[in-house]
TIRO-2110 file (N, C-alpha, C; in Angstrom, 1 decimal):
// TIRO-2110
84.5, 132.8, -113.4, N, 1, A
85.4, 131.8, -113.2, CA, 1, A
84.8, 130.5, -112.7, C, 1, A
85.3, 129.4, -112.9, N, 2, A
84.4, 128.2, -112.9, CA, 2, A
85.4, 127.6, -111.5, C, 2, A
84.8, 126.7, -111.3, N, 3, A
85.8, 125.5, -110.0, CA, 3, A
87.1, 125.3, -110.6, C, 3, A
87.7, 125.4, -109.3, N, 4, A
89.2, 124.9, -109.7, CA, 4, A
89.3, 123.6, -109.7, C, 4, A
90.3, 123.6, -110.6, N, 5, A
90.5, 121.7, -110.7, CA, 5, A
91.3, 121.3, -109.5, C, 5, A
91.9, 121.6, -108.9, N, 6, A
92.3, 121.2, -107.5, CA, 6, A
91.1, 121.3, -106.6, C, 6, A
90.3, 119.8, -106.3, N, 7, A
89.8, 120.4, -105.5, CA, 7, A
89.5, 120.6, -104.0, C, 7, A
90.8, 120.4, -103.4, N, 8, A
91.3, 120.6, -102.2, CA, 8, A
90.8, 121.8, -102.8, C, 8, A
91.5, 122.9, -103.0, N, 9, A
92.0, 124.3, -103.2, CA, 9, A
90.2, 124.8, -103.8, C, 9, A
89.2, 123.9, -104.2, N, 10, A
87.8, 124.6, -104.8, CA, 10, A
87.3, 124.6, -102.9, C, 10, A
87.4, 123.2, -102.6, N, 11, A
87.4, 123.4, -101.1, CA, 11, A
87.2, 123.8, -100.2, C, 11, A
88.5, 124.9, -100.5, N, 12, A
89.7, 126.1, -99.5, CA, 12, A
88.4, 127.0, -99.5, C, 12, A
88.5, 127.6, -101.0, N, 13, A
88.0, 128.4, -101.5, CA, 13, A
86.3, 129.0, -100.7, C, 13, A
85.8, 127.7, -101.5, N, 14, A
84.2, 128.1, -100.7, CA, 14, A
84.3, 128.1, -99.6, C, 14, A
85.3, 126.9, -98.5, N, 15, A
85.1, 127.1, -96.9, CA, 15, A
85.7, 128.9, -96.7, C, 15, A
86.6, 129.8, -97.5, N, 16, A
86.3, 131.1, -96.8, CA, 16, A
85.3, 131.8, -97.5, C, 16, A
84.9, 131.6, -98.6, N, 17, A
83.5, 131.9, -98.8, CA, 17, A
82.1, 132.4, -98.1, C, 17, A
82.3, 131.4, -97.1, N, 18, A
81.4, 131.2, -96.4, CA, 18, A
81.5, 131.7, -95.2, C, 18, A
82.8, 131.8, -94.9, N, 19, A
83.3, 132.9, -94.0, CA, 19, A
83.7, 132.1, -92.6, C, 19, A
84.4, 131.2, -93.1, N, 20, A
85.6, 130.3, -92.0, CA, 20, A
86.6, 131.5, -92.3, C, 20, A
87.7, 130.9, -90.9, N, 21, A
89.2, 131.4, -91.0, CA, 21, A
90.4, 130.5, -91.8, C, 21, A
90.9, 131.3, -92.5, N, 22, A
91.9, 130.7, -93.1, CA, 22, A
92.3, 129.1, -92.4, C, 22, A
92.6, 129.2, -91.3, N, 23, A
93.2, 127.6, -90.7, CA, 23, A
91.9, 126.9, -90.7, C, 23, A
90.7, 127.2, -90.5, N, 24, A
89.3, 126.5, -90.7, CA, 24, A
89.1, 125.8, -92.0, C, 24, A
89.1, 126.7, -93.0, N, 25, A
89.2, 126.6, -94.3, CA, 25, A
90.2, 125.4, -95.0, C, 25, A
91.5, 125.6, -94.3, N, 26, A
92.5, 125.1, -94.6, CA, 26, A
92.1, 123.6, -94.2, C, 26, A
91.8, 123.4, -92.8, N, 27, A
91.1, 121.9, -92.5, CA, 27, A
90.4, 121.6, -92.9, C, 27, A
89.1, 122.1, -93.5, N, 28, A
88.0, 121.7, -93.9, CA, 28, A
88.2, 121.1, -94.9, C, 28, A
89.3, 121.5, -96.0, N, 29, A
89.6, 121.4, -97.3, CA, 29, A
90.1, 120.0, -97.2, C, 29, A
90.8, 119.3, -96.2, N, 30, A
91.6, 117.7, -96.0, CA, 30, A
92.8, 118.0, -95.6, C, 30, A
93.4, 119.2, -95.3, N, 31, A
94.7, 119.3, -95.4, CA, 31, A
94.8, 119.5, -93.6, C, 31, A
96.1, 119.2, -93.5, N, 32, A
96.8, 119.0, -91.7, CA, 32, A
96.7, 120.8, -91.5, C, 32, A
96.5, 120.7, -90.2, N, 33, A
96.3, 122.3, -89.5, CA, 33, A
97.9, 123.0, -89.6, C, 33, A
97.3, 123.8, -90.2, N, 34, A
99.1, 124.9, -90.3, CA, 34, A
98.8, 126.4, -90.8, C, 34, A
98.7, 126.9, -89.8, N, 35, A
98.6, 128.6, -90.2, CA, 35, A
99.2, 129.5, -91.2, C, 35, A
100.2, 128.9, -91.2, N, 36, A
101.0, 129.5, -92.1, CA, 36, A
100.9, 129.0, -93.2, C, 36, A
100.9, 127.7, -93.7, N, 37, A
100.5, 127.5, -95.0, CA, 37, A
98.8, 127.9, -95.6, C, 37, A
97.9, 127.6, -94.7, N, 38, A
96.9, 128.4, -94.8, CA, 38, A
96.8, 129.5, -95.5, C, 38, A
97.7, 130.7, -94.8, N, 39, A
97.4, 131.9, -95.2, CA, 39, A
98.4, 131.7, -96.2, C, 39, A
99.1, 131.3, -97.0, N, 40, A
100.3, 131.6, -98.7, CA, 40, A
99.1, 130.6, -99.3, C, 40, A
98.2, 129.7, -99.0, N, 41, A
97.2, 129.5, -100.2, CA, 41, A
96.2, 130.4, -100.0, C, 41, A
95.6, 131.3, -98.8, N, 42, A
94.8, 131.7, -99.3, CA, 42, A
95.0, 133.6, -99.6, C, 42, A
96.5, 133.4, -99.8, N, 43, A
97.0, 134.8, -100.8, CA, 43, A
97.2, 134.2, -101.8, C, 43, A
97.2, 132.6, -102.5, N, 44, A
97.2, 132.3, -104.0, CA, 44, A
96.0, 133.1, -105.2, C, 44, A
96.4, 133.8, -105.7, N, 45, A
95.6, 134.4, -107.2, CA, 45, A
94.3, 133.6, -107.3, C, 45, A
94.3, 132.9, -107.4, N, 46, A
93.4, 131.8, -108.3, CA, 46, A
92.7, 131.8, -107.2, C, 46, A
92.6, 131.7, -106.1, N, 47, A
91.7, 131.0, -104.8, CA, 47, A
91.6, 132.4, -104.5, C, 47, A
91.9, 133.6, -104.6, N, 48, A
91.2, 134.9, -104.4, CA, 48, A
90.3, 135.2, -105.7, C, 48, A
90.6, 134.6, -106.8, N, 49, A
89.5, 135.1, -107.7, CA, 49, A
88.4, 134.8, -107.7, C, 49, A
88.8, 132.9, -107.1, N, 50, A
87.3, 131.9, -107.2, CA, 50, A
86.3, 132.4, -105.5, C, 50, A
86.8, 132.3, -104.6, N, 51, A
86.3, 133.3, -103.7, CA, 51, A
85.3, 134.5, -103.9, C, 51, A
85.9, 135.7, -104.4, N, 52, A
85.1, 136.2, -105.3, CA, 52, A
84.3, 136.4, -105.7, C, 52, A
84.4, 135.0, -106.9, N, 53, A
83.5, 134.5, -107.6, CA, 53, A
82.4, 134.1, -106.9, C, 53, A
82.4, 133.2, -105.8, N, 54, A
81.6, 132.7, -105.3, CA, 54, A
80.8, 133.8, -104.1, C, 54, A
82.0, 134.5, -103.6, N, 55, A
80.6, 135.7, -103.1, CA, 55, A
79.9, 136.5, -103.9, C, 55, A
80.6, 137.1, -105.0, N, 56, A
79.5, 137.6, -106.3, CA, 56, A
78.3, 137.0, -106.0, C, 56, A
78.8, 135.8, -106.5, N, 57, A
77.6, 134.6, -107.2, CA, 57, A
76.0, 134.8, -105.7, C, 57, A
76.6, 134.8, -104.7, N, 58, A
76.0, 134.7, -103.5, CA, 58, A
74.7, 136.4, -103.4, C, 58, A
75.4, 136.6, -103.6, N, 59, A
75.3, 138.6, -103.4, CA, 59, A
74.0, 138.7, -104.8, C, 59, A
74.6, 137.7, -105.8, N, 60, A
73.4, 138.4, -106.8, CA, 60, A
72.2, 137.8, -106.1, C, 60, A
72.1, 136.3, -105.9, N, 61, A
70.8, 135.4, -105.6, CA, 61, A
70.5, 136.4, -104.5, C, 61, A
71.0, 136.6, -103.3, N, 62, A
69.9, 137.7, -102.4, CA, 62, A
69.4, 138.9, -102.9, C, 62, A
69.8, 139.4, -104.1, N, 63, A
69.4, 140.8, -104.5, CA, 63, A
67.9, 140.5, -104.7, C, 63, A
67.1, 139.1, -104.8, N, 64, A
66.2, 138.8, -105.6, CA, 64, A
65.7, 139.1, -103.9, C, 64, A
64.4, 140.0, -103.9, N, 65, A
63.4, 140.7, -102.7, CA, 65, A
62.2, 140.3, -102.8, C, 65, A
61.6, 140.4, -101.6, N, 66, A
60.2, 141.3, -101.9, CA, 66, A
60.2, 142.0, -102.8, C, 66, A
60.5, 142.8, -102.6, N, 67, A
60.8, 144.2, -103.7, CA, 67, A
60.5, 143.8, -105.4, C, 67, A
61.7, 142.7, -105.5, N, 68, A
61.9, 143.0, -107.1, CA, 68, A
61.3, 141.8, -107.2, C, 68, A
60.5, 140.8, -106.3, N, 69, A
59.3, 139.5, -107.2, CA, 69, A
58.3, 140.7, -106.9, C, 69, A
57.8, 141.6, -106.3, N, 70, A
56.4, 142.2, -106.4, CA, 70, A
56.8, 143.0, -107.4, C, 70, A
57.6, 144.3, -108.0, N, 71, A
57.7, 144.6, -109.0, CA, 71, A
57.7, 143.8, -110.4, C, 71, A
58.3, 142.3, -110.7, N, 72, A
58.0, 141.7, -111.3, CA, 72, A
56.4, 141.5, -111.5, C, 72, A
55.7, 141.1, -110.7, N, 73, A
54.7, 140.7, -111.0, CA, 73, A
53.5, 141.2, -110.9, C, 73, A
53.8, 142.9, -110.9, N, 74, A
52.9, 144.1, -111.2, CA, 74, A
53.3, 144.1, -112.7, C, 74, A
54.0, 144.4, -112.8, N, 75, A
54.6, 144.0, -114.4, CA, 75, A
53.7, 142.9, -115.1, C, 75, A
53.6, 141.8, -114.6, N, 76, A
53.1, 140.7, -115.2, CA, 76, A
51.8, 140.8, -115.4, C, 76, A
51.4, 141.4, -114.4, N, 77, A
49.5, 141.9, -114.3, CA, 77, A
49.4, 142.7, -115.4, C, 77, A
50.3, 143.8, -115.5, N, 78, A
50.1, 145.0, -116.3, CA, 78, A
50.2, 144.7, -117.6, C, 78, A
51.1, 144.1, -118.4, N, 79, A
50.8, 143.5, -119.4, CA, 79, A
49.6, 142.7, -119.5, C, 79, A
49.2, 142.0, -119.0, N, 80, A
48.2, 140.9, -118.9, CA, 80, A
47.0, 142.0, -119.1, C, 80, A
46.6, 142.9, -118.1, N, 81, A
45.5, 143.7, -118.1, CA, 81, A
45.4, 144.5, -119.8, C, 81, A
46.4, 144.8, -120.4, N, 82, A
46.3, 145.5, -121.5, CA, 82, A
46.2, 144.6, -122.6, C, 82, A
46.2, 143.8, -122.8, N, 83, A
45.6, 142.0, -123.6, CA, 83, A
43.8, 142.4, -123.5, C, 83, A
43.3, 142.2, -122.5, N, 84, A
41.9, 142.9, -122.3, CA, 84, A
41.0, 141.1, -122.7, C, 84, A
42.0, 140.4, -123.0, N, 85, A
41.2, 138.6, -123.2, CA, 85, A
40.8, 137.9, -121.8, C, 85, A
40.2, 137.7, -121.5, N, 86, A
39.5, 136.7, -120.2, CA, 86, A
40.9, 136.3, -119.6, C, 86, A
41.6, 135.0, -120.3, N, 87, A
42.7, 134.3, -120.1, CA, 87, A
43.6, 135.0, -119.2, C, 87, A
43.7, 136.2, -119.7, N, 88, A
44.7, 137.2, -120.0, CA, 88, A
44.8, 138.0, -118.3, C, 88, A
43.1, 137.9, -118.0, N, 89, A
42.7, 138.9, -117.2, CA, 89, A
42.7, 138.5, -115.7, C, 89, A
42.8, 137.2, -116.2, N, 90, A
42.9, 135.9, -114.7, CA, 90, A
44.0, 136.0, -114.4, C, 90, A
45.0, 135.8, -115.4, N, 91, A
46.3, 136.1, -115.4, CA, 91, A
46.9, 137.8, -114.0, C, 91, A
46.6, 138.2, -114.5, N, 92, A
46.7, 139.8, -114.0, CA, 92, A
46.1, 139.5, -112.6, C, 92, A
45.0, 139.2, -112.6, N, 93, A
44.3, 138.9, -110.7, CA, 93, A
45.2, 138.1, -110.4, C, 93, A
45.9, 136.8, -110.9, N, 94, A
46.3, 136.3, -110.2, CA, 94, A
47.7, 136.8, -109.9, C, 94, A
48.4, 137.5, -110.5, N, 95, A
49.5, 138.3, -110.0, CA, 95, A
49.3, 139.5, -109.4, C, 95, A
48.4, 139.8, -109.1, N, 96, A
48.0, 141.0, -107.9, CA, 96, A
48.3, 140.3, -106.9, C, 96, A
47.2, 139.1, -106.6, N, 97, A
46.8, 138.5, -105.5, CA, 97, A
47.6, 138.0, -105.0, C, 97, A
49.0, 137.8, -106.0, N, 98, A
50.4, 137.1, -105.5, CA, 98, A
50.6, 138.2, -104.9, C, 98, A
51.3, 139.2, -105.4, N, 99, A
51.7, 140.4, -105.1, CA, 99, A
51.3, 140.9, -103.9, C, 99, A
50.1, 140.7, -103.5, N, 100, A
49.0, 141.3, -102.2, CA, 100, A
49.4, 140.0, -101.0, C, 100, A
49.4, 138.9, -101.3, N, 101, A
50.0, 138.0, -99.8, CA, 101, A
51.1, 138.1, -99.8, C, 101, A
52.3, 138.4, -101.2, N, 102, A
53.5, 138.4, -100.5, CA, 102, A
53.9, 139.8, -100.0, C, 102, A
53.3, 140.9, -100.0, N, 103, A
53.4, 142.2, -98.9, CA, 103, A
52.4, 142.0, -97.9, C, 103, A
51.8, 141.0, -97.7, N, 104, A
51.1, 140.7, -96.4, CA, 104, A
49.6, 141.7, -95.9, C, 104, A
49.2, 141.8, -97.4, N, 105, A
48.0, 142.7, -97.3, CA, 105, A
46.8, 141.7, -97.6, C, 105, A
47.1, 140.3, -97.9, N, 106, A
45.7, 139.5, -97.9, CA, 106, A
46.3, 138.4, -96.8, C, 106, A
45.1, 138.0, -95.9, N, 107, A
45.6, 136.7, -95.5, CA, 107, A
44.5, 135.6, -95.3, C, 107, A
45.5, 134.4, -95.5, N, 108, A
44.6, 133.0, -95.8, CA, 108, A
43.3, 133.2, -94.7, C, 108, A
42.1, 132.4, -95.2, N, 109, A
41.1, 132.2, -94.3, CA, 109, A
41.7, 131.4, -93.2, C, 109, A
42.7, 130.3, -93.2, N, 110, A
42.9, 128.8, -92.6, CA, 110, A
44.1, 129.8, -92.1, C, 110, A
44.5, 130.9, -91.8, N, 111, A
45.5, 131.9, -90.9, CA, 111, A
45.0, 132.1, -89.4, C, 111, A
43.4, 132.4, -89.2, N, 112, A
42.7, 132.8, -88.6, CA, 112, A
41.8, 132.4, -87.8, C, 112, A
41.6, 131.5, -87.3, N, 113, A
40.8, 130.7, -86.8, CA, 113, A
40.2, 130.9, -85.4, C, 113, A
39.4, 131.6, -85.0, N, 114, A
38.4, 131.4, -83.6, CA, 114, A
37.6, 130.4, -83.1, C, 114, A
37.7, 129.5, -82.2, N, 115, A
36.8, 128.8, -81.7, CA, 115, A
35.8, 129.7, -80.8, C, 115, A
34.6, 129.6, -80.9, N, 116, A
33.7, 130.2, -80.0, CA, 116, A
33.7, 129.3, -78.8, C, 116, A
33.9, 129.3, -77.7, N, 117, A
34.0, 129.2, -76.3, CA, 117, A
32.4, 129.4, -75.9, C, 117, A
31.3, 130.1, -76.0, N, 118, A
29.9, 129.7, -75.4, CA, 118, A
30.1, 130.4, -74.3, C, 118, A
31.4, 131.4, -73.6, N, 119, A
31.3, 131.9, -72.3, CA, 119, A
30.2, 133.3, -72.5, C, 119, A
29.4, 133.6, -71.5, N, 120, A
28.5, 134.3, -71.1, CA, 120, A
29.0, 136.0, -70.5, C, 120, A
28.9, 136.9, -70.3, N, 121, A
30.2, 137.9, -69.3, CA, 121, A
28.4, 138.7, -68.9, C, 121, A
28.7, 138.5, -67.7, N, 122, A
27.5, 139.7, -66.4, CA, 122, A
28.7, 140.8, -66.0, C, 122, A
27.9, 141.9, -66.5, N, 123, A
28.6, 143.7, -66.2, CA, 123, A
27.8, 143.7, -64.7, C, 123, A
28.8, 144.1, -63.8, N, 124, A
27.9, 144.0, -62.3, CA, 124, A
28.3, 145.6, -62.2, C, 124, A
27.5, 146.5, -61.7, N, 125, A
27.6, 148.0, -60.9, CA, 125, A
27.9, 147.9, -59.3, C, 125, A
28.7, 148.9, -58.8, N, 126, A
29.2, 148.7, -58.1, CA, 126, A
27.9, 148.9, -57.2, C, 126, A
26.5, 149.8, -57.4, N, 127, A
25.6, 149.8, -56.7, CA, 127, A
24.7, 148.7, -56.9, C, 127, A
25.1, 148.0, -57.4, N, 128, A
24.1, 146.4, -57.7, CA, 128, A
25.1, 145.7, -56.7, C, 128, A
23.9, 144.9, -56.3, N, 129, A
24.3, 143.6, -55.2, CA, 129, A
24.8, 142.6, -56.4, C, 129, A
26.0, 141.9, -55.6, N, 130, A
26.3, 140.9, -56.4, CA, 130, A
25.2, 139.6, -56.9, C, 130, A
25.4, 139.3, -58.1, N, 131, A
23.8, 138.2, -58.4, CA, 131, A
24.8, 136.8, -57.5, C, 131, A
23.7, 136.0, -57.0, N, 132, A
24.4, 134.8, -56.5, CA, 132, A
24.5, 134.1, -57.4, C, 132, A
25.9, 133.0, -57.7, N, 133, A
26.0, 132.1, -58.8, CA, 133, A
24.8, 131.0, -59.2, C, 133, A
24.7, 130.8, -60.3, N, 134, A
23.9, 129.8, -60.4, CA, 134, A
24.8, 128.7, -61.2, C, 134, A
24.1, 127.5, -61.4, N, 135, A
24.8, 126.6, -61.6, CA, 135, A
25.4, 126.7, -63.1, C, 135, A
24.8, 127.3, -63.9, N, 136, A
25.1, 127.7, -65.3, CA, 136, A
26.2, 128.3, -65.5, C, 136, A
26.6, 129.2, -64.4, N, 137, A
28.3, 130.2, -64.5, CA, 137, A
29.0, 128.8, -64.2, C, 137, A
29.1, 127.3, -63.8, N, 138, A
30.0, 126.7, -63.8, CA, 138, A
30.2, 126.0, -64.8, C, 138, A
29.6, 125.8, -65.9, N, 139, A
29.4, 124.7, -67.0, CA, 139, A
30.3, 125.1, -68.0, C, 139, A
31.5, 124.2, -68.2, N, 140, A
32.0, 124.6, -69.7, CA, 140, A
31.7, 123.4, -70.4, C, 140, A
32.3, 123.7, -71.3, N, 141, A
32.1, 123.1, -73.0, CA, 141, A
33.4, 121.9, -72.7, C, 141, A
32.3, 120.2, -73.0, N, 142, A
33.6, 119.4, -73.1, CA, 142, A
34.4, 119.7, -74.2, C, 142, A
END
């Protein structure tokens, strides 16, 4: 079902869609606050079907996962690898390699980053005298 040609009433529709209350919905749309007319448009046929329609429409786009782009694009490798042509075979790595960061099994070099700090660590025994500081345990890194 496509948009209603009223489009107060296409309005109505998506504002419960999206999961206002009827009198929300009913405002949102341009119309004066009234509960009661609210709820006799939104028991009208037509604005329950397009509703519907629009959470269908909603419900399919999330089905798309992790899941089903990494199964897609094992798929896309797998064809590619059976080609057995160069082109073909870059193709296939590079939908692994999609496949592998978007399950979080590769990660960027520029993810990672350590600065080395230059700090020193003395292991003291509790039967060793403590060493006295020297000026070098005070010096950091500008």
């Amino acid at each position: 079902m496509g948009a209603l040609s009223n489009s107060r009433h296409e309005r109505f529709a998506q504002a419960l869609a999206k999961g206002l209350s009827q009198s929300e919905a009913y405002e949102e749309a341009g119309y004066k606050p009234s509960r009661s007319a609210a709820a006799r448009l939104a028991a009208d046929v037509n604005i329950c079907e397009r509703v519907s329609a629009i959470q269908n429409r909603a419900a399919e786009r999330t089905e798309i996962s992790v899941a089903s782009i990494t199964e897609r694009l094992l798929a896309i490798a797998a064809k590619a690898e059976k080609s057995g042509d160069a082109p073909m075979l870059q193709a296939a790595r590079a939908s692994l390699m999609d496949a592998a960061k978007l399950n979080g099994l590769v990660i960027e070099k520029g993810d990672h980053q350590h600065k080395h700090t230059g700090l020193s660590v003395t292991y003291v025994t509790s039967d060793d005298p403590l060493p006295s500081p020297s000026p070098e345990d005070y010096e950091t890194e500008g």
